[in-house]
RODO-2510 file (C-alpha; in nm, 4 decimals, decimal comma):
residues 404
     n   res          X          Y          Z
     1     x    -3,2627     5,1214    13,3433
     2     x    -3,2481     5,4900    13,4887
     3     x    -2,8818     5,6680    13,5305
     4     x    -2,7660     5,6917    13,8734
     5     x    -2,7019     6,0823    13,9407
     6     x    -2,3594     6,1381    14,0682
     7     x    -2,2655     6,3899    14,3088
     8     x    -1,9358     6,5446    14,2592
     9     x    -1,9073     6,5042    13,8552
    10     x    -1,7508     6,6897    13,6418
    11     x    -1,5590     6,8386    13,9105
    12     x    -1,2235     6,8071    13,7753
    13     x    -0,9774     7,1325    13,7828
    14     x    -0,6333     7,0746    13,7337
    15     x    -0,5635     6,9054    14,0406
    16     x    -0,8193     6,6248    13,9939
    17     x    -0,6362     6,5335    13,6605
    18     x    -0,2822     6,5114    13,8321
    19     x    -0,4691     6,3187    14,0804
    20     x    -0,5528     6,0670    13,8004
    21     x    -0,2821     6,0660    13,6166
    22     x    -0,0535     5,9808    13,8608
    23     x    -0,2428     5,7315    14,0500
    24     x    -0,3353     5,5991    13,6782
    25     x     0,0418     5,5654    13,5501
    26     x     0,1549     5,3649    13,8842
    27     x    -0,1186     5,1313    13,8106
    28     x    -0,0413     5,1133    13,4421
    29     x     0,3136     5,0408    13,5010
    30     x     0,1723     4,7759    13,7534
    31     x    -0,0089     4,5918    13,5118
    32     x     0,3189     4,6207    13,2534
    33     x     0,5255     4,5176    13,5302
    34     x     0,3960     4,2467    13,6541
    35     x     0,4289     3,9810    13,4264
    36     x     0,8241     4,0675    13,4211
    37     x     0,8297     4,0839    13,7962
    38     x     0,6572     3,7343    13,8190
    39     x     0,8999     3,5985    13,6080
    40     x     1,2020     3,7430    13,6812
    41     x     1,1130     3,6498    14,0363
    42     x     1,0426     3,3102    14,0283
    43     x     1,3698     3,2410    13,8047
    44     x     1,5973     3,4731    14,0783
    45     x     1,3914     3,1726    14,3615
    46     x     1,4658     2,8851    14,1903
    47     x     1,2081     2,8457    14,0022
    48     x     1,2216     2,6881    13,6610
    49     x     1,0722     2,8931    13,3313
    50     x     0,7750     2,6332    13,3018
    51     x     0,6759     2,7054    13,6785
    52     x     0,7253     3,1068    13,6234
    53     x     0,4737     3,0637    13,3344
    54     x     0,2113     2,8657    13,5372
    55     x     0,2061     3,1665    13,8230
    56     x     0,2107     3,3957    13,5627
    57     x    -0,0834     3,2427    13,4139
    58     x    -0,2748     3,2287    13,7317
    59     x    -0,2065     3,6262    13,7369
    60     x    -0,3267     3,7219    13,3761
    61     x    -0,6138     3,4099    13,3576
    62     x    -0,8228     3,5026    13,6421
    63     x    -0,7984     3,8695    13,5292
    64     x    -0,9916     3,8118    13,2326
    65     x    -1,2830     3,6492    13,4601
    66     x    -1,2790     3,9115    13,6510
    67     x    -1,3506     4,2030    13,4361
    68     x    -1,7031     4,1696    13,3747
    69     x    -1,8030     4,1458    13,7079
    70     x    -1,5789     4,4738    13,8713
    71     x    -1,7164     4,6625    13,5692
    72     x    -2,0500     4,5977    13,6844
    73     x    -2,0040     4,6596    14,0446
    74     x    -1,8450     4,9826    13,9861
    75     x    -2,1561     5,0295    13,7892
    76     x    -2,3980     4,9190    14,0791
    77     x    -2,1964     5,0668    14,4268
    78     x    -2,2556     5,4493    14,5871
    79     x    -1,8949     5,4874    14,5983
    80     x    -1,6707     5,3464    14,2846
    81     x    -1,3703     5,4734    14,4175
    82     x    -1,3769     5,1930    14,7165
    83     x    -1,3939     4,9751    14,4391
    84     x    -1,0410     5,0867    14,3313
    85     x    -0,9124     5,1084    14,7198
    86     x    -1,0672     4,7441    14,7715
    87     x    -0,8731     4,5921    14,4105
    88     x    -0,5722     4,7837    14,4854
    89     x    -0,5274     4,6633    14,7943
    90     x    -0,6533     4,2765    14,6628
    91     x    -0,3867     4,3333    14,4291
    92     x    -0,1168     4,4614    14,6499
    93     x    -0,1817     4,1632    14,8959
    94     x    -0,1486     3,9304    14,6277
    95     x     0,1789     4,0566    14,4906
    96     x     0,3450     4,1242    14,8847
    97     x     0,2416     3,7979    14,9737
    98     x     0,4038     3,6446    14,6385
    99     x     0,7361     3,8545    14,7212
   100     x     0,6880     3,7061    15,0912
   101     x     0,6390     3,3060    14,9700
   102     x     0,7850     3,2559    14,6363
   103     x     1,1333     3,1266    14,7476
   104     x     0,9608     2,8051    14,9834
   105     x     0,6100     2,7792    14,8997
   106     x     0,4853     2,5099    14,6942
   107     x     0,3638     2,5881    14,3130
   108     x     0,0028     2,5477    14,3943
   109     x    -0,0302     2,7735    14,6664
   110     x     0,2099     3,0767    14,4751
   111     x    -0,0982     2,9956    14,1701
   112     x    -0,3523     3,0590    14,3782
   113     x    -0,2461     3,3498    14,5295
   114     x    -0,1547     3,5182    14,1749
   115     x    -0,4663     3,4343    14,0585
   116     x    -0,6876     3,6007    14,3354
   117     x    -0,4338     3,9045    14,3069
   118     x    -0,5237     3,9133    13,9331
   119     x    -0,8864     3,9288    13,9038
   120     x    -0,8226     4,3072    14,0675
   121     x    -0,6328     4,4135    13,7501
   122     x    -0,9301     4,5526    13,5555
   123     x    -1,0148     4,8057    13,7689
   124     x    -0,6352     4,9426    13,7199
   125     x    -0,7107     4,9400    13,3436
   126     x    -1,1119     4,9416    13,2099
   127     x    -1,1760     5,0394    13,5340
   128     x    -1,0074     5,3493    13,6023
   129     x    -1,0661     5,4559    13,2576
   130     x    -1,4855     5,3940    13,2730
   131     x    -1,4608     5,6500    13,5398
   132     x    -1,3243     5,9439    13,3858
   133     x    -1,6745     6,0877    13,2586
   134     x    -1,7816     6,1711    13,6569
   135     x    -1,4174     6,3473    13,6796
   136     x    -1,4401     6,5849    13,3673
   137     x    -1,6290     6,8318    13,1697
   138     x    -1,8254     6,6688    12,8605
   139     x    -1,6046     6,9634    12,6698
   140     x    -1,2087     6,8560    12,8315
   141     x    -1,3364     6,4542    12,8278
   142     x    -1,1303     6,3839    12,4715
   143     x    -0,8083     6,5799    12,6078
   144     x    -0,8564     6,3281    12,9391
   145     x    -0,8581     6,0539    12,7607
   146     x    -0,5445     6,1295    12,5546
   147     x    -0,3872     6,1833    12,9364
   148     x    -0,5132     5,8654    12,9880
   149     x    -0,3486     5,6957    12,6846
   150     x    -0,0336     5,8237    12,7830
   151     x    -0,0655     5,6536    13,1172
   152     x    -0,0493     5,3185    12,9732
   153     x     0,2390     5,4107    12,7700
   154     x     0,4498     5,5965    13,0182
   155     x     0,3744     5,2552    13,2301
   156     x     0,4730     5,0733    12,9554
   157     x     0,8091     5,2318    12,9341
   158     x     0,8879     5,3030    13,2709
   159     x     0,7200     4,9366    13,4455
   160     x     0,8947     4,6595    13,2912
   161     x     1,2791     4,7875    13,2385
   162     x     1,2283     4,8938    13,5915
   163     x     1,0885     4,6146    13,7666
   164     x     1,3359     4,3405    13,5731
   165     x     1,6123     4,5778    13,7421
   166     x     1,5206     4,5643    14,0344
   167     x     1,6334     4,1858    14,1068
   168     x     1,9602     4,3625    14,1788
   169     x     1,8084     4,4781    14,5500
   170     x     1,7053     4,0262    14,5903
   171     x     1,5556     3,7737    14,4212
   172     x     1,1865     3,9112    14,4872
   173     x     1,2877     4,2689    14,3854
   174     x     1,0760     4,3027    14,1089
   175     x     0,7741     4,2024    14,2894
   176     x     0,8544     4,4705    14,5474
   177     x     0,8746     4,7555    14,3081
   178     x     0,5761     4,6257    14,1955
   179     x     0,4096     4,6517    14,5520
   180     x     0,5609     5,0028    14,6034
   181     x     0,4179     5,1154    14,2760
   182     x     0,0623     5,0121    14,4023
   183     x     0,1268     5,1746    14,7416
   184     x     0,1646     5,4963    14,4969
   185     x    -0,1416     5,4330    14,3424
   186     x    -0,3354     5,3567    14,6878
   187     x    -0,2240     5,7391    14,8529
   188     x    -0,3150     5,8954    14,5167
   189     x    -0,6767     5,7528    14,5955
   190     x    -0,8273     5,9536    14,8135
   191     x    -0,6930     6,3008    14,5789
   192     x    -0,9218     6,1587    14,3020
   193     x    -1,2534     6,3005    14,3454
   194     x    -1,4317     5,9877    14,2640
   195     x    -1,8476     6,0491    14,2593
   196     x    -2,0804     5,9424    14,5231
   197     x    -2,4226     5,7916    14,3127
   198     x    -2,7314     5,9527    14,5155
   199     x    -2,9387     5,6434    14,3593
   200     x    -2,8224     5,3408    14,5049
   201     x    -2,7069     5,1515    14,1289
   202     x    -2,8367     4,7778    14,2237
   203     x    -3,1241     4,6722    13,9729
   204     x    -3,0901     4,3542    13,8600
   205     x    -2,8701     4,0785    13,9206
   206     x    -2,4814     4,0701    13,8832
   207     x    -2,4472     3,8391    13,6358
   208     x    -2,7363     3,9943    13,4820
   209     x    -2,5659     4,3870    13,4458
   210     x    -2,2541     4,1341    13,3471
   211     x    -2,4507     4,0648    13,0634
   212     x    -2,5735     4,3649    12,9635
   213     x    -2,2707     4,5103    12,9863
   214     x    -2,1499     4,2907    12,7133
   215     x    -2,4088     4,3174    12,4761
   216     x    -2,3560     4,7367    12,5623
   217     x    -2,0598     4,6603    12,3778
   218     x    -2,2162     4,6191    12,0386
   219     x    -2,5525     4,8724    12,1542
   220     x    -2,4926     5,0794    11,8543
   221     x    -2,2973     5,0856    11,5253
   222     x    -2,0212     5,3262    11,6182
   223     x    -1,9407     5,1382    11,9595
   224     x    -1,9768     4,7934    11,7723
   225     x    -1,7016     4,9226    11,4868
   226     x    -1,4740     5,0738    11,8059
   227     x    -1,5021     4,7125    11,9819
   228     x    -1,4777     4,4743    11,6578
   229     x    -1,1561     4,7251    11,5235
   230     x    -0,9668     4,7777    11,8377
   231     x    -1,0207     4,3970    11,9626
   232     x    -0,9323     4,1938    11,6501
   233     x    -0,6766     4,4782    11,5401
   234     x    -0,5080     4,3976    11,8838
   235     x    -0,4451     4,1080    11,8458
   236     x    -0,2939     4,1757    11,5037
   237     x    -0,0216     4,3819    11,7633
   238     x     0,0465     4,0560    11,9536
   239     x     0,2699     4,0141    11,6150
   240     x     0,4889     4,2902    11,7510
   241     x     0,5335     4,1452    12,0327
   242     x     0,6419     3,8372    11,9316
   243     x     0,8218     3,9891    11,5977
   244     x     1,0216     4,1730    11,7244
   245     x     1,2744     3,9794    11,9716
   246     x     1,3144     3,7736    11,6315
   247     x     1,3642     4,0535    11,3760
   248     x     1,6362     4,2465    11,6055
   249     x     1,8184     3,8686    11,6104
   250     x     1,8729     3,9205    11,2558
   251     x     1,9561     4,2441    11,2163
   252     x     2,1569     4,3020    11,5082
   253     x     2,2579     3,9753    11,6487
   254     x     2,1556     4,0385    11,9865
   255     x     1,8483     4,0400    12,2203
   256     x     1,9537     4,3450    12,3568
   257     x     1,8414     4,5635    12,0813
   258     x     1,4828     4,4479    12,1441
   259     x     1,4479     4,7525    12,3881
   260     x     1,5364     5,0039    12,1999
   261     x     1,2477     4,8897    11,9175
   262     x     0,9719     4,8724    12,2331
   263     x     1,1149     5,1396    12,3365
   264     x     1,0767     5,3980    12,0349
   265     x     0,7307     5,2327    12,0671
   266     x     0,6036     5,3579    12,4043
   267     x     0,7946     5,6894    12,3015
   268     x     0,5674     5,7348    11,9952
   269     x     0,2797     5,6677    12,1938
   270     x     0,3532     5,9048    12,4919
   271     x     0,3922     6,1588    12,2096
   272     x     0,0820     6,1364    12,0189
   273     x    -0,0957     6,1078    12,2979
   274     x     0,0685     6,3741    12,4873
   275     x    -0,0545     6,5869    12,1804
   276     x    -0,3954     6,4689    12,2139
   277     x    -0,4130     6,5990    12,5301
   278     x    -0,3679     6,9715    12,4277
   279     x    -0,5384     6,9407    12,0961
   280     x    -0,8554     6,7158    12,1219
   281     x    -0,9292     6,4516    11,9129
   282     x    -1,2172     6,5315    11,6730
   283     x    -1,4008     6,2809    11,3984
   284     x    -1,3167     5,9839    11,6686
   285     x    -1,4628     5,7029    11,4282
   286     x    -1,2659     5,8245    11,1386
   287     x    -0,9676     5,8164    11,3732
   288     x    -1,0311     5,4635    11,4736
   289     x    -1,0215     5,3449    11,1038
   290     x    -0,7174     5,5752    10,9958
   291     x    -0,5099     5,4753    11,2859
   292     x    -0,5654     5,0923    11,2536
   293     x    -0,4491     5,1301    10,8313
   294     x    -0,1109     5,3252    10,9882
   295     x    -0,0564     5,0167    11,2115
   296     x    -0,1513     4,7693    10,9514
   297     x     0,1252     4,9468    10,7089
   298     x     0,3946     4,9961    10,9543
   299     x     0,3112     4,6335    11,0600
   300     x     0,3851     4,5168    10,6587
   301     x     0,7377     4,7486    10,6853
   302     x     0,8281     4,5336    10,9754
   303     x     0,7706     4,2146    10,7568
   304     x     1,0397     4,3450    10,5133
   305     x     1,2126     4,5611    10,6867
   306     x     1,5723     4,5887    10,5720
   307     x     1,7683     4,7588    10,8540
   308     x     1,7696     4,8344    11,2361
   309     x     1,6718     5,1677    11,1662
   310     x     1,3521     5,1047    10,9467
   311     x     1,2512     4,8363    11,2359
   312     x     1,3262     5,1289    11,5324
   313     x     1,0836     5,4042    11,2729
   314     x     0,8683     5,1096    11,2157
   315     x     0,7816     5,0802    11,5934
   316     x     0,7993     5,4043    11,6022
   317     x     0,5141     5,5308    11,4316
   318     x     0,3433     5,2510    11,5434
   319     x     0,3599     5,4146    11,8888
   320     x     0,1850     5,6926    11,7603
   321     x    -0,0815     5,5775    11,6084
   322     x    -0,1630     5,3641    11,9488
   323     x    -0,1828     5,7192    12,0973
   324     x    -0,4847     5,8298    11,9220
   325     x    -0,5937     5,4915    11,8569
   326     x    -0,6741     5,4059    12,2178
   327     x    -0,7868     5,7896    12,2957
   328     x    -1,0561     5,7556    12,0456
   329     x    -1,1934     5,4371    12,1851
   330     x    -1,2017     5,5171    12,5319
   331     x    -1,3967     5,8465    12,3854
   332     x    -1,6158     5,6608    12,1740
   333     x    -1,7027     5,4168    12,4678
   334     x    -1,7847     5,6814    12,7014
   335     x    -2,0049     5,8282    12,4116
   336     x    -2,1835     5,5370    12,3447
   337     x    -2,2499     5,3724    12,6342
   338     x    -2,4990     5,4210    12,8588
   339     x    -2,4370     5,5589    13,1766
   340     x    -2,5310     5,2276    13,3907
   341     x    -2,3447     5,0197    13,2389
   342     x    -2,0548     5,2302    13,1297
   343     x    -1,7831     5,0374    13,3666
   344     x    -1,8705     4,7106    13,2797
   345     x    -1,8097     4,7938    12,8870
   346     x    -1,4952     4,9732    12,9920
   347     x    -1,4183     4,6160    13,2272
   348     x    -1,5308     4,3799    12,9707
   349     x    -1,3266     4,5031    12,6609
   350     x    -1,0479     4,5292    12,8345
   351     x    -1,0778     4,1636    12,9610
   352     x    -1,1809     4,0324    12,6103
   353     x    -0,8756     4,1960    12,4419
   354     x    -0,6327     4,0655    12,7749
   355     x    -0,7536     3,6657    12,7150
   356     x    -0,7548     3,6960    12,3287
   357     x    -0,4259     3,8941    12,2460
   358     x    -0,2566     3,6274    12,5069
   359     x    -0,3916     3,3161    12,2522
   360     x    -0,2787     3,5112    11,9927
   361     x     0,0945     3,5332    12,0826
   362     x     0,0809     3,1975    12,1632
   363     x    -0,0962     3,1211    11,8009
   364     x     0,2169     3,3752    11,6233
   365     x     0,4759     3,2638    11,8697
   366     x     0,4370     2,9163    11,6777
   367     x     0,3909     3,0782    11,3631
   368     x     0,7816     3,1768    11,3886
   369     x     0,9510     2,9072    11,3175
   370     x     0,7999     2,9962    10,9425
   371     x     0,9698     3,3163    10,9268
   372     x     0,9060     3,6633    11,0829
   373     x     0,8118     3,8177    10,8178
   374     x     0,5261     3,5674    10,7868
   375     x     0,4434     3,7056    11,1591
   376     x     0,4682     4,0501    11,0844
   377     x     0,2128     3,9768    10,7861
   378     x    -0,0217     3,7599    10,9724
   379     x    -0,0453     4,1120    11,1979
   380     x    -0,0941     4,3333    10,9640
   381     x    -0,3538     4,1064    10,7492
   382     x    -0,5445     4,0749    11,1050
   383     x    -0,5958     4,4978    11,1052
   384     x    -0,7787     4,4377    10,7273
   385     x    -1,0197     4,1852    10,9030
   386     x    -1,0396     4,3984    11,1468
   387     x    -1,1960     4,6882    10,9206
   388     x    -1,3811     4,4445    10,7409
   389     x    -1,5633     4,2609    11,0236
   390     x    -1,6147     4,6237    11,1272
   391     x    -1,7498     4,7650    10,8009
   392     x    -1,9526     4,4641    10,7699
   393     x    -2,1548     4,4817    11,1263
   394     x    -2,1986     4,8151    11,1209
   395     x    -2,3583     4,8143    10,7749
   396     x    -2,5837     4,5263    10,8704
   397     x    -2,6697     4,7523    11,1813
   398     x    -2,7735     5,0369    11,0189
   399     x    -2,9773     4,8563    10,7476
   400     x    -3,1704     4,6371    11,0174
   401     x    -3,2177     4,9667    11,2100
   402     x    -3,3320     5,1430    10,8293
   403     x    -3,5553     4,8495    10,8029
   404     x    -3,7313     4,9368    11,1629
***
């Protein structure tokens, strides 16, 4: 398939990356917000917990349908950035009209709203991210993408503490911080100098460049060992998630705490990725490999951790290995994949990782009445699969390619 030429590429001064990075960290924060607002929400209206988790659901489900196919249509369009105006907005409507409905409308029609809202998610994540290449150098595009890391985790700290708070304005508070935060996002559209394709990008069916975009996932050995290790090794993390609330119990008594681990967490990862961004990541699939083996160890000094403060270094340094951990694969990606279908691998991973690392909390969150320690090493012994199912693919890659 021939590569669209883009107008307006590599156009990025200063200015542009601002652009992004704001627009990028209020839609970050959106997608860490949400589910708290959604809950939070529907508790504050009456809701019960069971009937917060089935809206919820409808907002996270459809979003990992969805993935595929905006990947591939910002593939396909002239103009990608619509593509973000058009799921922002899709995504704003769905969360206003929650705020507007949740305390009298019946549970079916609150699902199906969430879940249309939803489906826009991946363009705030994958999405965004697939389009860095047309906004950067080749030579600043690892430093961008260690901006980009940090959007997630600024979002991370700043969307969920913030949007559970804001239930003290009403009982739909949270969802409208969450609808401000993606009318931030919308005005910081039109400052990021999105590119306009020359080539109109349609060649083959949807579901077709759906496909193809998948299989782009595993096109060569480097962005096969990125996708197996920062998949399966993610949902070795769901263990923290679930870990942790249950570890601070212990050692502190008190829910509470559980902040302050998440916390140091995001911290560590706005860090190491804020570092990234002035000194560029080099050796990316070395990085890859040495940052998943930090997270598998810090994982196994959760499991026996003896005090508060080991837990709160713990998290910690996980944090910072995330940094360079998710710079590196966004890096790889955009090395690997070819131009055409560069969005839809973005899309796609991102969905794959969403709908797996929710069954795997699930899967852990059972685990826990066995122990959390037994959670925290379930996690870490997911990050050696991880490498192995990685070491092992790529091998058999290279020796069917040798073979050729």
């Amino acid at each position: 398939m021939p590569s669209p030429s883009d107008t307006g590429s590599q156009t990025a001064g200063t200015s542009s990356v601002l652009a992004y990075a704001t627009m990028a960290t209020a839609s970050r924060a959106v997608t860490e917000a949400i589910a708290p607002a959604v809950l939070v929400s529907a508790l504050a209206t009456g809701h019960s917990a069971g009937q917060g988790a089935i809206i919820l659901a409808g907002v996270t489900g459809l979003a990992a349908v969805g993935g595929p196919f905006i990947g591939a249509t910002l593939d396909r369009v002239r103009h990608p950035g619509r593509v973000v105006s058009i799921a922002i907005i899709v995504l704003a409507g769905g969360v206003g009209l929650l705020a507007w409905l949740m305390p009298h409308a019946p549970l079916l029609s609150l699902l199906v709203i969430a879940s249309i809202g939803g489906m826009a998610q991946p363009a705030l994540t994958g999405g965004l991210s697939s389009q860095l290449p047309s906004l950067v150098r080749p030579d600043q595009l690892t430093r961008a993408y260690g901006i980009d890391a940090a959007t997630y985790n600024i979002g991370a700290i700043a969307g969920p503490p913030l949007a559970a708070a804001s239930v003290v304005i009403g009982p739909v508070g949270p969802l409208v911080f969450t609808f401000g935060l993606l009318l931030v996002a919308l005005a910081m559209r039109p400052f990021v100098p999105f590119p306009t394709r020359t080539e109109p990008g349609i060649r083959h069916s949807l579901v077709r460049d759906v496909t193809t975009g998948f299989n782009g996932l595993f096109s060569t050995p480097s962005l096969a060992s990125a996708t197996l290790i920062n998949t399966i090794g993610f949902l070795g993390q769901a263990g923290f998630l679930v870990g942790v609330p249950l570890l601070v119990i212990l050692q502190q008594g008190s829910l509470a705490h559980s902040g302050w681990v998440f916390g140091a967490s995001a911290i560590g990862g706005v860090l190491s990725s804020a570092w990234i961004a002035y000194r560029p990541l080099k050796h990316l699939d070395e990085i890859i490999v040495a940052t998943t083996v930090i997270v598998g160890l810090a994982l196994i000094t959760l499991a026996f951790s003896p005090s508060f403060v080991v837990t709160i270094l713990a998290a910690f340094v996980i944090g910072v290995a995330d940094g360079p951990l998710l710079a590196a694969t966004f890096a790889v990606r955009s090395r690997e994949a070819a131009p055409e279908i560069r969005s839809v691998v973005f899309t796609t991973a991102a969905s794959i990782k969403t709908s797996l690392y929710a069954i795997a909390a699930a899967i852990l969150g059972a685990v826990s009445d066995h122990g959390v320690g037994l959670v925290f090493g379930i996690a870490a012994i997911i990050q050696v699969i991880a490498l192995v199912c990685a070491k092992v693919t790529t091998t058999a890659m290279l020796s069917r390619a040798n073979v050729r």
